[in-house]
C-alpha positions as a LaTeX table, in Angstrom:
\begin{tabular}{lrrr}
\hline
Residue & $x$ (\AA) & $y$ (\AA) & $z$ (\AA) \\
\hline
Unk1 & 86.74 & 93.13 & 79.03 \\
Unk2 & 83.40 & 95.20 & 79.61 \\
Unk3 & 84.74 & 96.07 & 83.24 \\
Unk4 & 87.48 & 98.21 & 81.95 \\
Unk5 & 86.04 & 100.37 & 79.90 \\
Unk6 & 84.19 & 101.70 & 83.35 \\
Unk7 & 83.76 & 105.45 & 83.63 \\
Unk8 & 81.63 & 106.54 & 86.08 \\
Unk9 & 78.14 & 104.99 & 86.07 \\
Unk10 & 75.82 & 105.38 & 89.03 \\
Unk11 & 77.44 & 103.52 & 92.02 \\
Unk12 & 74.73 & 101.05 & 92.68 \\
Unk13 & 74.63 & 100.32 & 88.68 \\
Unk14 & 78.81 & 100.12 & 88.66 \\
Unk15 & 77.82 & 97.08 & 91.89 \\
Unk16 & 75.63 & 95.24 & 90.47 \\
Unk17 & 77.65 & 94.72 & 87.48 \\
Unk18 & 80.52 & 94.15 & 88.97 \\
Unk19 & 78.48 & 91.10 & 91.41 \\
Unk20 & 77.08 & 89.68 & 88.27 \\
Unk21 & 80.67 & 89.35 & 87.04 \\
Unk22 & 81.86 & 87.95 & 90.24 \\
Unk23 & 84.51 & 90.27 & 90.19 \\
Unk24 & 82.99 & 92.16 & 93.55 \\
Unk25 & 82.88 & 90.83 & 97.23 \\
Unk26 & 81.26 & 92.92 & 100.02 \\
Unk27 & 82.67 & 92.44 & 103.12 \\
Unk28 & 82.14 & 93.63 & 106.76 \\
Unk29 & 85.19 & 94.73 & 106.79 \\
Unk30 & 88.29 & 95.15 & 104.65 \\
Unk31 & 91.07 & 95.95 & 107.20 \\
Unk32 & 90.20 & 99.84 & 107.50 \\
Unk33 & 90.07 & 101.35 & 104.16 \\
Unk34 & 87.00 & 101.72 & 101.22 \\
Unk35 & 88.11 & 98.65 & 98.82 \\
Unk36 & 90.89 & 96.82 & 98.04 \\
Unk37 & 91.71 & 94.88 & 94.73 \\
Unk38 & 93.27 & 91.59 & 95.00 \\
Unk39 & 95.24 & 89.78 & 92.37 \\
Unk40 & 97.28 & 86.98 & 93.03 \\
Unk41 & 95.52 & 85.59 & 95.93 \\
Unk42 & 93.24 & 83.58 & 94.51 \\
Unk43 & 95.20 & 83.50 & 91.02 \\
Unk44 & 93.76 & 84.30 & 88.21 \\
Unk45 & 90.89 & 85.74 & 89.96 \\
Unk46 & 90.60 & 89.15 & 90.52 \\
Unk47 & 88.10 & 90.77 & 93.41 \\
Unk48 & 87.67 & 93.95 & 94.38 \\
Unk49 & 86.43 & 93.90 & 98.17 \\
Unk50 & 83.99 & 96.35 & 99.39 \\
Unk51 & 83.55 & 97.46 & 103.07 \\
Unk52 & 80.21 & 97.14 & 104.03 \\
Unk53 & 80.36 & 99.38 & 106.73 \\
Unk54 & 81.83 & 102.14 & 104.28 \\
Unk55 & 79.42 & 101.77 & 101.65 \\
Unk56 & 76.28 & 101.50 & 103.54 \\
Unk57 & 75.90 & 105.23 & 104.25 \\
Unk58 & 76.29 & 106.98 & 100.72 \\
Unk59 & 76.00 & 109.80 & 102.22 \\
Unk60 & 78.30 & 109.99 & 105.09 \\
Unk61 & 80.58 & 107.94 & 102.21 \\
Unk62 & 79.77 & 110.69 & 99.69 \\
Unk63 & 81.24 & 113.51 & 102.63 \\
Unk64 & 84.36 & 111.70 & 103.68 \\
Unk65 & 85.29 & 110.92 & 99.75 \\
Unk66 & 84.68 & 114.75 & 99.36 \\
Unk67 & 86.89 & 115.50 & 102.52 \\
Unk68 & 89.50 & 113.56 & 101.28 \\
Unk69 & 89.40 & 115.45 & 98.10 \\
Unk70 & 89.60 & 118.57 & 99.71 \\
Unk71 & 92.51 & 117.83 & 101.51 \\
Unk72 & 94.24 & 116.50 & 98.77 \\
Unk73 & 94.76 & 113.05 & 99.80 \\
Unk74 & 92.65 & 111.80 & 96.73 \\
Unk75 & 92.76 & 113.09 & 93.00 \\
Unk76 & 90.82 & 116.29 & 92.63 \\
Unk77 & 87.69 & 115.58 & 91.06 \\
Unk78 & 83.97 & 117.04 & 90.68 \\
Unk79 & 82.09 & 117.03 & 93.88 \\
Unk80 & 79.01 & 115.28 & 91.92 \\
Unk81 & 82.21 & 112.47 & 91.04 \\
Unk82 & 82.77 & 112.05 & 94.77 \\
Unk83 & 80.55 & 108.17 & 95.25 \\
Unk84 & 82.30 & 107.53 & 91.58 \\
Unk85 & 85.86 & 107.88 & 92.92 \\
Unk86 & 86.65 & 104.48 & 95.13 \\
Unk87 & 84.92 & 102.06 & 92.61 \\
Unk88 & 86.79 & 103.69 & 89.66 \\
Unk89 & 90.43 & 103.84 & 91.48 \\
Unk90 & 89.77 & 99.95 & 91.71 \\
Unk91 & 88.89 & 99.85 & 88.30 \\
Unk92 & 92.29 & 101.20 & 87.46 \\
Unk93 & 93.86 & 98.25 & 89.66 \\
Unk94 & 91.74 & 95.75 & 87.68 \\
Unk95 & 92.79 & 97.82 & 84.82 \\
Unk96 & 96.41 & 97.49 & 85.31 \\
Unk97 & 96.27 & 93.84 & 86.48 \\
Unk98 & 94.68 & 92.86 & 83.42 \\
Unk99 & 96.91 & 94.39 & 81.00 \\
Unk100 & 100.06 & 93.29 & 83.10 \\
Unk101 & 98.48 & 89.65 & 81.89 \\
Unk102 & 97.31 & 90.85 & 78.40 \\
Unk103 & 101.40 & 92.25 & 77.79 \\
Unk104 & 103.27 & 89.80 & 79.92 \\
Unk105 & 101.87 & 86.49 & 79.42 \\
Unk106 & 105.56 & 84.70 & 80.33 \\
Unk107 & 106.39 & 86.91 & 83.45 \\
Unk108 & 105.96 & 85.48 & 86.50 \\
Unk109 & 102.81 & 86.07 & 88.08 \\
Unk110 & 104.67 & 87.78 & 91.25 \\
Unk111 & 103.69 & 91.51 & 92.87 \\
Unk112 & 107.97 & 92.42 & 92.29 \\
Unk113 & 106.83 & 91.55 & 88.20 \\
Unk114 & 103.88 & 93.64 & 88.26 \\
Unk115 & 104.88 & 96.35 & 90.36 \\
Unk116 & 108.25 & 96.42 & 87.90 \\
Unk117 & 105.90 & 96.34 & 84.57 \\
Unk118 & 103.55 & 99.35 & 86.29 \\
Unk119 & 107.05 & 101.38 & 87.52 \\
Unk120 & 107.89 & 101.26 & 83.59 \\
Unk121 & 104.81 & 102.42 & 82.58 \\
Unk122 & 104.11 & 104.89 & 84.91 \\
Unk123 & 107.92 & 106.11 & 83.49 \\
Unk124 & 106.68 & 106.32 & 79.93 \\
Unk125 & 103.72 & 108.37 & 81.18 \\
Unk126 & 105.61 & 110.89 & 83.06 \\
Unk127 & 108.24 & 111.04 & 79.97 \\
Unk128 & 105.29 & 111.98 & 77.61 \\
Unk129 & 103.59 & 114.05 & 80.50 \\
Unk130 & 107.41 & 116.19 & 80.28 \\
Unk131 & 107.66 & 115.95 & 76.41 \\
Unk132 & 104.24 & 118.00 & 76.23 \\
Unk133 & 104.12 & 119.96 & 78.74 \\
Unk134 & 107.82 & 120.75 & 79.62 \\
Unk135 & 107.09 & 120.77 & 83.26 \\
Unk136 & 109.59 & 118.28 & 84.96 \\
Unk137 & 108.24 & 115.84 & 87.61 \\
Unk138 & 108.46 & 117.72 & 90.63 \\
Unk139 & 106.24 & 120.26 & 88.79 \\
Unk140 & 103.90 & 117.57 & 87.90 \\
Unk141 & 103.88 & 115.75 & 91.07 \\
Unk142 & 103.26 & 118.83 & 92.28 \\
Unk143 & 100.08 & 120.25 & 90.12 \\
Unk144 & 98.48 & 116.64 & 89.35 \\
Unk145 & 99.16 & 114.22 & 92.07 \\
Unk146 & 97.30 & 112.91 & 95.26 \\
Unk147 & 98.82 & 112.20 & 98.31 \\
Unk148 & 98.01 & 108.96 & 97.42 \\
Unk149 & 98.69 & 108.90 & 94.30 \\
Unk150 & 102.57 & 109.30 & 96.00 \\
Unk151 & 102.09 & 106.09 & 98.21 \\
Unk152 & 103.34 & 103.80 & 95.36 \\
Unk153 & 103.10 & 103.58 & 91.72 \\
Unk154 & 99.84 & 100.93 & 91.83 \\
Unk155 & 98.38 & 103.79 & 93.26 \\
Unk156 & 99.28 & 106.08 & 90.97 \\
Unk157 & 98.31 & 104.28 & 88.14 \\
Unk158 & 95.01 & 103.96 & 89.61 \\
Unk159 & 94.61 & 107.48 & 90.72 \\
Unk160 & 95.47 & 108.91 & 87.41 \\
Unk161 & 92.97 & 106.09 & 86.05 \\
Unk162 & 90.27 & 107.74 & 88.43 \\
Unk163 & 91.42 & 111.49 & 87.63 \\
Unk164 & 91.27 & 110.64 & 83.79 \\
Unk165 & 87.50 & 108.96 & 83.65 \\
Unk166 & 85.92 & 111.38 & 86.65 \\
Unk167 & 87.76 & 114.68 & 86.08 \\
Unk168 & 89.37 & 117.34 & 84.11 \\
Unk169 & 91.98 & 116.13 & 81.83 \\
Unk170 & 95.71 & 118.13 & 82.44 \\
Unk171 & 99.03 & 117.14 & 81.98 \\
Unk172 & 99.74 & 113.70 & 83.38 \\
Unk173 & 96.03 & 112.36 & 83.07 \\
Unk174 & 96.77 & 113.42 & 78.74 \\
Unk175 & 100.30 & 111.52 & 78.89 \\
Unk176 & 98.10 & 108.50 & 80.39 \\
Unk177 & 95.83 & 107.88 & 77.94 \\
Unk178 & 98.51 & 108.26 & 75.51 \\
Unk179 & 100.81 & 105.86 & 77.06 \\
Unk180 & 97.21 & 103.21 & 77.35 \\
Unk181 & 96.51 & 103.81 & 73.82 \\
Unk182 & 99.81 & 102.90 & 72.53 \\
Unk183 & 100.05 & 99.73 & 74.65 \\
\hline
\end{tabular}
């Protein structure tokens, strides 16, 4: 699937594809936030939903993606990554939604079966992350995670997903793509 193999293209590019795919919805708004990836909803689809009102302003976008970096609510990445971030955190929603389905194909289709699947993965990552680095996951947590990244493991899958395509590579980001490879 072209759309996961998304690393950081120019915004408006990353849009456009992801329209002509029909994989992208712009809305006026999308209860407060950036974007938000559905799955299940609409079963087998998968959207992610923009907020117009977020996205119309790059710049103003650009500063409050940077804030948010700053203050360590969002994986720290390059400044120049900052109008990068939101679409590829979705990707790594899409990303995990689709290989839930690749992997799983008798599981129910429910969030609890997902969410389960992702907690186990996110597991072997941090295991790995520990084996190489022999930092335990406090220290990890730590040095590598967003706020949030902390919310819920979703998240965290698709903030290391983010971290690993738009920033420097450490620890958790290595474990990862070791832990996607092997899938």
């Amino acid at each position: 699937m072209v759309l996961t193999n998304y690393g950081g293209a120019n915004l408006d590019e990353f849009m456009n594809d992801l329209r002509n795919y029909k994989a992208i919805k712009m809305e006026d708004d999308v209860a407060k936030s950036y974007a938000v990836t559905e799955w299940g909803v609409n079963y087998p689809v998968m959207e992610i939903n923009y907020n117009n009102k977020r996205f119309e302003r790059k710049n103003l976008h650009r500063k409050a993606i940077e804030g948010e970096i700053d203050a360590g609510w969002l994986m720290n990445v390059p400044k120049n990554q900052a109008l990068n971030y939101m679409p590829t955190h979705e990707m790594g929603h899409m990303l995990h939604n689709v290989l839930y389905e690749k992997h799983n194909p008798d599981l129910p289709k429910t969030k609890a079966s997902r969410d389960d699947w992702i907690d186990g993965l996110v597991d072997k990552v941090y295991n790995e992350a520990r084996n190489q680095s022999g930092l335990n996951n406090s220290d990890l947590d730590k040095h590598f995670i967003s706020k949030y990244a902390k919310s819920n493991r979703r998240e965290l899958f698709a903030e290391l997903y983010a971290r690993l395509k738009l920033g420097d590579k450490n620890a958790l980001t290595e474990a990862f793509e070791k832990v996607m490879r092997d899938l």
